[in-house]
C-alpha positions as CSV (number, residue, x, y, z in Angstrom):
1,X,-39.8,-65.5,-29.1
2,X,-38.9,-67.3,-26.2
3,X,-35.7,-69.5,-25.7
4,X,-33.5,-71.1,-23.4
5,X,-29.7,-72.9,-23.5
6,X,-29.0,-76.7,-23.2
7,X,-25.5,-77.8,-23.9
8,X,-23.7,-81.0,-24.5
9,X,-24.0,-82.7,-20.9
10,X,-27.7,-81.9,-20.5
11,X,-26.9,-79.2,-18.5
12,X,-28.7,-75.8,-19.2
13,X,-27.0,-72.8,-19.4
14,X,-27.8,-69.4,-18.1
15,X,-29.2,-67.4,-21.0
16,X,-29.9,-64.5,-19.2
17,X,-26.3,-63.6,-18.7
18,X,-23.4,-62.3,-21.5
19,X,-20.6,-64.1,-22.0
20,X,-18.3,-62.2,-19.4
21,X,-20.8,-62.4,-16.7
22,X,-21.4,-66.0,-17.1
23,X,-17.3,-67.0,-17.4
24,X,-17.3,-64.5,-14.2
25,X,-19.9,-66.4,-12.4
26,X,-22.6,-64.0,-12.2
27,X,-26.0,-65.2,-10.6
28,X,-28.4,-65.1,-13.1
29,X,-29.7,-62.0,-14.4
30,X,-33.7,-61.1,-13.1
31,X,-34.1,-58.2,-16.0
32,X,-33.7,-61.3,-18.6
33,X,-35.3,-64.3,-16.8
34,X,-39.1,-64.9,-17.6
35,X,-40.0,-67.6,-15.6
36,X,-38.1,-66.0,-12.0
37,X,-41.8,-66.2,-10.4
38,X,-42.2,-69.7,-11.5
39,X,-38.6,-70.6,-9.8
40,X,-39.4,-68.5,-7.5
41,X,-42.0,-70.7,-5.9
42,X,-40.0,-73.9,-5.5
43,X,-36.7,-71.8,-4.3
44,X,-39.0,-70.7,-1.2
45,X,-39.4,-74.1,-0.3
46,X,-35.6,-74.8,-0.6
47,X,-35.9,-76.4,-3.8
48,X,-33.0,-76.3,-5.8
49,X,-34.5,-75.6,-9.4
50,X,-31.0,-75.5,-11.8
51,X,-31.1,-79.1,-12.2
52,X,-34.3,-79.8,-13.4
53,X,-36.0,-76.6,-14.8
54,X,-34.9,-74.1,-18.0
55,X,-34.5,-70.0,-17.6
56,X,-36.3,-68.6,-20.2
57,X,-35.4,-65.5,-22.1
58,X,-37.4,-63.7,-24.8
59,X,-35.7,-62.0,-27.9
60,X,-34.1,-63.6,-30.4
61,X,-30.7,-65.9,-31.3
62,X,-29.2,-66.7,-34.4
63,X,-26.0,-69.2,-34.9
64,X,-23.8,-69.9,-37.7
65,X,-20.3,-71.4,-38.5
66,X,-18.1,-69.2,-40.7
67,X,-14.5,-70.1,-42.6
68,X,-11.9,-68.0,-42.4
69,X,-9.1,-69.4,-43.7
70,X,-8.3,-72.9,-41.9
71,X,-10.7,-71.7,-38.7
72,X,-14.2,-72.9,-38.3
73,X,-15.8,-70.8,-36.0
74,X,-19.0,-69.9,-35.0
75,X,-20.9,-66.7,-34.3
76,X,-23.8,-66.0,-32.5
77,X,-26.2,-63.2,-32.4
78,X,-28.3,-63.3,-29.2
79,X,-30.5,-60.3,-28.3
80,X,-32.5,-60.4,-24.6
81,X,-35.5,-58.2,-24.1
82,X,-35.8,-57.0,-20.4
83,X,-39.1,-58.8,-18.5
84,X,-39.2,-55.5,-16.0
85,X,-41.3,-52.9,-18.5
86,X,-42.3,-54.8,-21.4
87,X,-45.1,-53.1,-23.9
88,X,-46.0,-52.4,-27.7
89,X,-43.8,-49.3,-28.7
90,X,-47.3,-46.9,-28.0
91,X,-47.8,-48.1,-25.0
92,X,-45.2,-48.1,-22.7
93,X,-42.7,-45.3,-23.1
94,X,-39.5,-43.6,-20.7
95,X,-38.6,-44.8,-17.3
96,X,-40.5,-45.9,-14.5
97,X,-39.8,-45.1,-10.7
98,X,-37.5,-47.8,-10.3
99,X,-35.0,-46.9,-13.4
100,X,-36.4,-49.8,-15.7
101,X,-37.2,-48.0,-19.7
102,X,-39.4,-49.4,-21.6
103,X,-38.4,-52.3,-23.8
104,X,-34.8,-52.8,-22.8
105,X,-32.8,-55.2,-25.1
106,X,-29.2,-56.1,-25.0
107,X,-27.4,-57.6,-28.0
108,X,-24.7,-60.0,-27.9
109,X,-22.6,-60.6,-30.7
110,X,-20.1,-63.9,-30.3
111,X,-17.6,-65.4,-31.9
112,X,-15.9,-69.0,-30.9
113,X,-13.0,-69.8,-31.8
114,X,-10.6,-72.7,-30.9
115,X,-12.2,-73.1,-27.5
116,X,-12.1,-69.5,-26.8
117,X,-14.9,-66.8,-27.2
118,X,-15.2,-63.0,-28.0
119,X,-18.3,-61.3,-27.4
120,X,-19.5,-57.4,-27.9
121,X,-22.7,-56.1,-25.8
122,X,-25.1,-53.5,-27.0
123,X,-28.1,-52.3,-25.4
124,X,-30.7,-49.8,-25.9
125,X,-34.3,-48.7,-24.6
126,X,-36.3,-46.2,-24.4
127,X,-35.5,-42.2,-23.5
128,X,-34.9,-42.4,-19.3
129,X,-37.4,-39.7,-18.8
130,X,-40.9,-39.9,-18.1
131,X,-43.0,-39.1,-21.5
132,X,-45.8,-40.4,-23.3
133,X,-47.1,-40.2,-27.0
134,X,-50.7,-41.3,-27.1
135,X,-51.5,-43.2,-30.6
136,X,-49.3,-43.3,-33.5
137,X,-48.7,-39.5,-33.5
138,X,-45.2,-38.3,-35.1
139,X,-43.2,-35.5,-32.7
140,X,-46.4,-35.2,-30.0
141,X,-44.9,-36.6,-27.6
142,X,-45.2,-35.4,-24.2
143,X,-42.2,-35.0,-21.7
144,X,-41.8,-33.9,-18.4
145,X,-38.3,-32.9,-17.3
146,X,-38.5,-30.5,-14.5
147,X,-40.0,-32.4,-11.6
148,X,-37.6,-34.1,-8.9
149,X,-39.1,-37.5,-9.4
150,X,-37.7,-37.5,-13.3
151,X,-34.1,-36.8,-12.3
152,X,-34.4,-39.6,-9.2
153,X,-36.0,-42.2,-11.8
154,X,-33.1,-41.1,-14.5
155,X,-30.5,-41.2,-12.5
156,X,-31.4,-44.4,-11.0
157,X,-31.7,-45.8,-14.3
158,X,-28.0,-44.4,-15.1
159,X,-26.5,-45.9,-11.6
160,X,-27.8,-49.4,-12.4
161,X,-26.3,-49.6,-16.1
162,X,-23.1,-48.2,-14.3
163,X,-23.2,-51.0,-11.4
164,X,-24.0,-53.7,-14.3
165,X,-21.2,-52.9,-16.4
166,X,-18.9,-52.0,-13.4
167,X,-17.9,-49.1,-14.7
168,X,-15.1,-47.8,-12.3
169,X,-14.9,-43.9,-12.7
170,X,-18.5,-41.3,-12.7
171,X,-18.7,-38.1,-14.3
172,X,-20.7,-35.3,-13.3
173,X,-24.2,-37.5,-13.4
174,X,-27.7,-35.6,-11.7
175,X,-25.5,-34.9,-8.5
């Protein structure tokens, strides 16, 4: 499904980004925003598009309000599937030369509470390796490991969840 966020001044909201990189002011996040080459286009001209056109995300979102107690609150689920190596679960597999796995999605769970929110991120994909399993197969999967351009992919793939999450300290990573 594809969505987008509106809020209470007609202003959309970036959808594409979590919580903490939206309250950090983040630009908008290309592995979550559908519609970049449609943007695209006008932002070539000079256009400013953030007025007057949505981001559009695809995954799913689900909002509720919950009691506890005296509190009203309100939680969200919201889960974004990555536009950069999309495919049906047989199709598209491992890594590609760039670090993007197949059918990335990361899961925001968020709670609101008197004017101030909580949020936990999950994500998952598929294995960082380059692999294949041709039809529907169980354990036949083939993997390559050994060649050069598996590591390079993999750790690419590692570095740019690293940089996204702005984790601080490495370990010993494909080095």
């Amino acid at each position: 499904m594809f969505y987008f966020s509106w809020n209470d001044n007609n202003e959309t909201n970036d959808i594409t980004l979590c919580a903490q990189r939206q309250a950090n002011g983040a630009p908008t996040d290309s592995r979550f925003f559908w519609n970049k080459s449609f943007h695209s286009y006008f932002i070539r001209f000079g256009i400013e598009t953030n007025q007057w056109l949505v981001k559009i995300t695809c995954g799913s979102a689900e909002i509720r309000t919950v009691y506890a107690g005296h509190l009203q609150a309100k939680t969200a689920v919201i889960s974004r599937l990555s536009c950069e190596r999309v495919g049906t679960r047989f199709n598209v597999r491992g890594v590609n030369d760039d670090g993007s796995v197949a059918n990335f999605v990361e899961t925001e769970q968020l709670i609101y509470v008197d004017n101030q929110i909580t949020s936990f991120l999950q994500v998952r994909g598929s294995v960082p390796l380059f692999w294949d399993q041709p039809g529907v197969q169980v354990f036949v999967a083939k993997i390559m490991v050994e060649n050069h351009v598996v590591v390079v992919a993999m750790a690419t793939h590692v570095v740019l969840r690293l940089k996204i999450f702005e984790v601080a300290k490495i370990g010993h990573y494909f080095i």
